[in-house]
Structure formats: C-alpha cells, structure tokens
MIBA-128874 format. One line per field, with one value per residue (C-alpha): residue number from 1; residue in one letter; x, y, z. Coordinates in Angstrom, 1 decimal, decimal comma. Layout:
<marzas>
nr = c(NUM/...)
rest = c(a/...)
c1 = c(X/...)
c2 = c(Y/...)
c3 = c(Z/...)
</marzas>
This chain:
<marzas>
nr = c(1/2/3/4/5/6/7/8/9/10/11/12/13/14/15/16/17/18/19/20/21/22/23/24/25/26/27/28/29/30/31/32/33/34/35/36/37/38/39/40/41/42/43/44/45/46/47/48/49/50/51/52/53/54/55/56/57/58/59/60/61/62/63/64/65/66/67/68/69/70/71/72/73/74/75/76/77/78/79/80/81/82/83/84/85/86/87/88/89/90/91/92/93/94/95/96/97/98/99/100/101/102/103/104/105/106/107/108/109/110/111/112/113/114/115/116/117/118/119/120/121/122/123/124/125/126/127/128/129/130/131/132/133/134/135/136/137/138/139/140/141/142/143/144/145/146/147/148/149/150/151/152/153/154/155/156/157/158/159/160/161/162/163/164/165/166/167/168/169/170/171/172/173/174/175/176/177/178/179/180/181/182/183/184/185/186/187/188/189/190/191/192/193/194/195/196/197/198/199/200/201/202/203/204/205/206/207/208/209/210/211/212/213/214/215/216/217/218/219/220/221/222/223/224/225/226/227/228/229/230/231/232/233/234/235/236/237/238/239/240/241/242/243/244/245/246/247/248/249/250/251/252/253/254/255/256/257/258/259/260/261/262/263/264/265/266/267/268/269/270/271/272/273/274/275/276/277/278/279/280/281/282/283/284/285/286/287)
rest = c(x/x/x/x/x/x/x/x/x/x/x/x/x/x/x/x/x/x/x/x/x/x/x/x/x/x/x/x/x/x/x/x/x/x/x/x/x/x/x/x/x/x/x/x/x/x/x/x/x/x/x/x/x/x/x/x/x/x/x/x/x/x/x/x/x/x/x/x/x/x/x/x/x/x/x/x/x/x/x/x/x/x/x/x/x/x/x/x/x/x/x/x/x/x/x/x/x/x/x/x/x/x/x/x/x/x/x/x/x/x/x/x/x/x/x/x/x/x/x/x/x/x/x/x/x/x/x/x/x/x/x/x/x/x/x/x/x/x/x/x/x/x/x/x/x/x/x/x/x/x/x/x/x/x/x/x/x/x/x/x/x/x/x/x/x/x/x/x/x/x/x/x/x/x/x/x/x/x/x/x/x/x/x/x/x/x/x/x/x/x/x/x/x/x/x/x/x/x/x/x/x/x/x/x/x/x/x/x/x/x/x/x/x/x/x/x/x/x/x/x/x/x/x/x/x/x/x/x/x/x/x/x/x/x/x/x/x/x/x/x/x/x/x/x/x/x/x/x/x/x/x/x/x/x/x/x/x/x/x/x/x/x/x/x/x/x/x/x/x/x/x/x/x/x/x/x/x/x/x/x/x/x/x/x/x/x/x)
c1 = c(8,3/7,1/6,1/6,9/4,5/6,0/9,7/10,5/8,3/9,1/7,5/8,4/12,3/11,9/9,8/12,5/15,2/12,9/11,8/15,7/16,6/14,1/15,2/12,2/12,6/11,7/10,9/10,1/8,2/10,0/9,2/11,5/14,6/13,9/17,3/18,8/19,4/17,9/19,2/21,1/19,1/15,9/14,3/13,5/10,8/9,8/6,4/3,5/0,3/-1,3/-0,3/-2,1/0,1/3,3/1,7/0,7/4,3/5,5/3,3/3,7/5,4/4,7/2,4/2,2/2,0/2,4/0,7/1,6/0,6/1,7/-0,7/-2,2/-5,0/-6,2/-5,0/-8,8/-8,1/-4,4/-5,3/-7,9/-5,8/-3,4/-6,2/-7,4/-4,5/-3,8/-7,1/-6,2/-2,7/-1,9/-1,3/-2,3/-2,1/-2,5/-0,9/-2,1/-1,1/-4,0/-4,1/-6,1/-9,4/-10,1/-13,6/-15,5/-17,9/-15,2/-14,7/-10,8/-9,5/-7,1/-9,6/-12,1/-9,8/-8,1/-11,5/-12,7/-9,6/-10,2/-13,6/-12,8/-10,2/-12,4/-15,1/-12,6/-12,1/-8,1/-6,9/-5,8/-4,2/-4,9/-2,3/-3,7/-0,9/-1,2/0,4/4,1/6,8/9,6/8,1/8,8/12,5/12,2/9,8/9,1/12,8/13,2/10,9/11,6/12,6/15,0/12,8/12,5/8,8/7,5/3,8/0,9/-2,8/-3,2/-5,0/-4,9/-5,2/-3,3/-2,5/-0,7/2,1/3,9/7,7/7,6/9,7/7,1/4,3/6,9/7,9/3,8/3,7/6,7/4,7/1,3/3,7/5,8/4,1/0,8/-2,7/-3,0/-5,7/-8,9/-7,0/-7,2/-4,4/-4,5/-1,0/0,1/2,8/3,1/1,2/-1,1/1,0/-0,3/1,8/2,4/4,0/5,8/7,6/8,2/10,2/12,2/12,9/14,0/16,4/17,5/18,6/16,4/13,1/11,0/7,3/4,6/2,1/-1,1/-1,7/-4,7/-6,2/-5,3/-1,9/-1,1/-2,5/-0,4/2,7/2,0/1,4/4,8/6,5/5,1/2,9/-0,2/-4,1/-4,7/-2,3/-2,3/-6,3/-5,6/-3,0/-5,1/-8,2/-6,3/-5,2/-9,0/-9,7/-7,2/-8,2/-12,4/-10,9/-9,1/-8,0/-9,7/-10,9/-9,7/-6,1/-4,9/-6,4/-3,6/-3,2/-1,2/-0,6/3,2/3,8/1,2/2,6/6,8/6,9/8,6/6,8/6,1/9,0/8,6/8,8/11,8/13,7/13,3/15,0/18,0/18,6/18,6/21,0/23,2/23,6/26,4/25,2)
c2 = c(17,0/15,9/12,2/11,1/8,0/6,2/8,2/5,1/6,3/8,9/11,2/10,7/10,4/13,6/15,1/13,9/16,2/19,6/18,9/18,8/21,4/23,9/23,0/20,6/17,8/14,7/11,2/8,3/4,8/2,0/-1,8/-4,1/-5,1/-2,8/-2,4/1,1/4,3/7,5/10,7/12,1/14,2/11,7/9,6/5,9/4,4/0,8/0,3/-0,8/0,9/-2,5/-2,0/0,5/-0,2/1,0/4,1/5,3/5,1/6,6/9,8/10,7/13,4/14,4/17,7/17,1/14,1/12,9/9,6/7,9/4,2/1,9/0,3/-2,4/-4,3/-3,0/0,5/1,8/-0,1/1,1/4,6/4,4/3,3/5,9/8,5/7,0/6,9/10,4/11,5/10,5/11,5/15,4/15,8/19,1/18,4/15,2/16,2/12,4/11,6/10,7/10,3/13,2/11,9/10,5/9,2/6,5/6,3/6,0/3,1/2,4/1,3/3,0/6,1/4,7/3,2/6,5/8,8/6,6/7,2/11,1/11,1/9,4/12,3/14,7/13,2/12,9/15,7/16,1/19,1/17,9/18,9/16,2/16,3/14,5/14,3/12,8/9,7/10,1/11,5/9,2/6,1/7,2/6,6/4,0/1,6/3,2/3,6/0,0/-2,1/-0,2/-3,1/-3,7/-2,0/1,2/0,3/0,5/-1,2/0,6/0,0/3,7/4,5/7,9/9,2/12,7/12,6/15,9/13,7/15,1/15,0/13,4/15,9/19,0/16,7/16,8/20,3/20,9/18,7/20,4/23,6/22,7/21,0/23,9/27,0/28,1/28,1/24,8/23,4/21,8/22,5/19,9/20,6/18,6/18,0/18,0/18,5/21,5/19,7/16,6/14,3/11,3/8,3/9,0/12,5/10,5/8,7/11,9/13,4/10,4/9,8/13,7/13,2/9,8/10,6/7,7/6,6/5,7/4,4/3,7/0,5/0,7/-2,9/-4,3/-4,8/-8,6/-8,3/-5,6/-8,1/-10,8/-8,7/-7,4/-11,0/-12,0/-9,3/-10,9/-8,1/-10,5/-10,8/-7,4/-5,0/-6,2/-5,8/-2,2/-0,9/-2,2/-0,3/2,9/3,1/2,3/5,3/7,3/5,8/7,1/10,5/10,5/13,8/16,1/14,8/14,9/13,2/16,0/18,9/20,9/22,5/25,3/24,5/23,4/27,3/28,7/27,1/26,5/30,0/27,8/26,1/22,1/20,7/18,6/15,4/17,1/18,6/15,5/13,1/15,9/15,4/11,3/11,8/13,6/11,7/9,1/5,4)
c3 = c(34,2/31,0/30,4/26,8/25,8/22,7/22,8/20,4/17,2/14,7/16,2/20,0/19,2/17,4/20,1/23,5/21,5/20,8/24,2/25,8/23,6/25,4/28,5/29,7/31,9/30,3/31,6/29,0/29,5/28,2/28,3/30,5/28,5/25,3/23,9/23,3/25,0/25,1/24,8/28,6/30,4/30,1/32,6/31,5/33,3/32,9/32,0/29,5/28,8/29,5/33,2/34,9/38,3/36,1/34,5/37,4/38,4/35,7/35,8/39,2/39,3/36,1/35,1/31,4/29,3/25,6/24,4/21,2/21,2/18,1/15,7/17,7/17,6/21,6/20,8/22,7/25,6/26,1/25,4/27,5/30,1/30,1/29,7/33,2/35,0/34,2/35,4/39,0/38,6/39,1/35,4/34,0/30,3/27,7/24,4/22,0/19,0/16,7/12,6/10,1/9,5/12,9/13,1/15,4/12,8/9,9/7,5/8,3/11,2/12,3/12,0/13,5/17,0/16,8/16,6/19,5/21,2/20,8/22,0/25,1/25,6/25,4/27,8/30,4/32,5/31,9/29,9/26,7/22,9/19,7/17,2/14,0/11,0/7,9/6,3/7,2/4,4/6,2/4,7/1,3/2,4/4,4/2,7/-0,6/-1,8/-1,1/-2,7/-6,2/-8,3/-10,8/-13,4/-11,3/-10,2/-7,0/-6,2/-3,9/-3,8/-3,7/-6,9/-8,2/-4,1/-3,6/0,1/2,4/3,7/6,5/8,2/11,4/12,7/11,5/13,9/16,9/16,2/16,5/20,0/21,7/21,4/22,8/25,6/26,6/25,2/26,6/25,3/23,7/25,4/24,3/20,8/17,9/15,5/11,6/10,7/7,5/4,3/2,8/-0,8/-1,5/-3,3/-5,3/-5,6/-9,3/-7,8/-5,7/-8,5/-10,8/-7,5/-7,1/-10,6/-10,4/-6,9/-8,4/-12,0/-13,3/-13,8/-11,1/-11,8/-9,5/-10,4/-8,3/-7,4/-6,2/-2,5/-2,4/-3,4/-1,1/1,8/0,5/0,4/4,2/5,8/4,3/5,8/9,2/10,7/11,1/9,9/12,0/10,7/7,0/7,1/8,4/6,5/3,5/4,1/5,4/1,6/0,6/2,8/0,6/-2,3/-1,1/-0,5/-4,4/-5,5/-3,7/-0,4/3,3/2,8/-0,1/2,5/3,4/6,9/8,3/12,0/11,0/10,0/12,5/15,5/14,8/12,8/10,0/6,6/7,0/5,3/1,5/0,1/-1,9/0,6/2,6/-0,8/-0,8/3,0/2,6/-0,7/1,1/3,9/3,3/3,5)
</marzas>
C-alpha cells in the first residue's frame, strides 16, 4: 500500500494515476469535507499533517509513502510531523517532494524550509528518496497565459534568469519509479526540463504557438508583492514567491536554476518533456 501525501497538487494527481496504472495500491489523505473525487481504485483517508493522531491512521498499513506538503508558512513542522509518524509506523520507504536548490542555509524561503525539511529526512532513520524539480512548466499555462494583456505583455520580476522548468508530470513520472521500482533509496534525484528557459524565451515560444506577439516586461520586486497580496495569498506567500524569483534572478544565466538534469530520461527511459510540446498539447485541447 502506498500512501500519497498531497494527491491534490500537480504532481500528486499525476503521480495516483502512474501509480494505478502499474497496478499499486494507493491510499490518499484528504482533509474533512475537501470537495472532489479521486480516481476508483484509491483509498481516501481523512486527515491533516497538523494531526499526528490522523497520520498515524492513515499510514498504518502502509509500506511506502509519498509527501508533498503545499507552500505554507509551518511547512518544517508538518513535514516533520509526517517524517515522525512514519518512523514509528512500519513504513519501509519516504519518497518527499522538495524544490532544486534546497538549502537550510539558502537565501529564499522556500529553499531554505524545504533544505531543512531534507535534512531532517535524512537524520531520521526511515529509508527515504528526495525528488527536487525545478520551477514548474504548467504555470506558464495556467498563470502566465493569463495575465498577458491587451498589448501581448506579460510582467515577471525575473530579470534576465534562464531557469530548467519542468512538467509536473516528468516529476511524478520520476516518483512512481523510486516508489515501485527498486534501488532508490538514500537517492536524491534534481528534476528538471529538458532546457533553461529565460522569460524572454518564454515569450518568443508563445508568440511562436500563438501566431502573435508576446513580450515579457521584467517588473520590479515591489510591484510583483503588490500584485500577489491582491490576489489574496497573504504577507507570507507574496514575500516568498518574491525572493524565490530573487533567487533565480542570483542564479542569472548560468547558475543552479538553468542546470539541466537527466534523471527524467535516466529513470522513465523517455526525454523530460518541453515548454513547446507542452503549448501544442494546451492548443489543442478544445476550451
């Protein structure tokens, strides 16, 4: 039995089907009233990775787990939580989701919470796989493509920052593996898109998929705050998402975030798909 630990994200969705599709029973955690299904064949289990009584629940039974916990402000303490629980549960493997660049000494949050997060993984005594990916290609689609204006410009405070993006479904592809397939352990795997992209590459691929012209503006660090807090995600997330792109912004044009892995090909026997391919599967998709 396989416990899936965030089956809501990108990545877990993506990661319950390649996981029913090999034949592997799956259990999810899901919060009390959280609307939708998942897929037959899976488990729900009610839950919260701030209640230790519930996880406990939820893993018994279960020899292998995968933890993905949201952007949050306490992301240490919930991992840590899980991490705990599954040390005194009979849980033979911890596959957790982290981010490329991973650091408890690094400058942007959600490095630094993640990188702490990973070294309290590998203190514990659990067997365990880390799965780091880069920035994901799906937000091109889903929050790039929308806030292009009337004028065909889209705003980021990335800079000139050339960044590996990868498919979410490439990073579950690389999870099912070290779940089902042996020889995983103690392995940390760097996730990433076939090609560092910079946002002005970004544009010149969308202006080519979308027949028009697409330009990107790179926008200042107070603006891009502004913009965040009026979408409603709060003081927290707005100051991390902004300094996660000063990260990128550190790294420029040849740092850690263009660095180009190849566990996607390595482990799935098939190239991490592109920001291209990924355009051409949205445009042909009928709205």
């Amino acid at each position: 039995m396989i416990l899936v630990i965030g089956g809501r994200s990108k990545i877990g969705s993506v990661l319950i089907d390649d996981l029913l599709a090999r034949g592997e029973q799956v259990r999810a955690l899901t919060r009390l009233g959280e609307a939708g299904r998942f897929p037959d064949g899976v488990e729900p289990v009610a839950g919260d990775l701030a209640d230790i009584c519930s996880l406990a629940a939820a893993m018994s039974g279960a020899d292998k787990v995968f933890l993905l916990c949201g952007p949050v402000e306490n992301e240490y303490e919930l991992n840590r939580n899980a991490i705990d629980v599954a040390q005194g549960a009979d849980v033979r493997l911890l596959v957790r989701s982290s981010i490329l660049g991973a650091d408890p000494e690094a400058q942007a949050t959600f490095a630094r919470d993640h990188g702490a997060c990973d070294e309290y993984l590998r203190d514990s005594e659990l067997d365990f796989t880390i799965v780091r990916p880069n920035l994901f290609l799906q937000n091109v689609p889903e929050t790039t493509i929308p806030a292009i204006d009337t004028d065909g410009r889209f705003y980021v405070n990335a800079g000139d920052a050339r960044i590996s993006m990868v498919d979410t479904r490439d990073v579950a592809a690389v999870a099912a593996v070290a779940l089902t397939e042996p020889g995983h352990e103690s392995q940390e795997y760097e996730v990433t898109g076939p090609e560092p992209l910079s946002y002005a590459d970004v544009a010149a691929e969308l202006s080519e998929v979308q027949g028009r012209t697409i330009t990107y503006v790179d926008v200042d660090d107070d603006a891009t705050r502004k913009v965040l807090l009026g979408y409603g995600g709060g003081e927290w997330l707005a100051g991390a998402l902004v300094d996660l792109y000063q990260d990128y912004r550190r790294s420029g044009r040849d740092g850690y975030a263009c660095e180009v892995s190849d566990t996607v090909d390595r482990l799935t026997g098939r190239p991490a798909r592109s920001l291209r391919a990924l355009l051409l599967e949205q445009l042909a998709v009928p709205s």
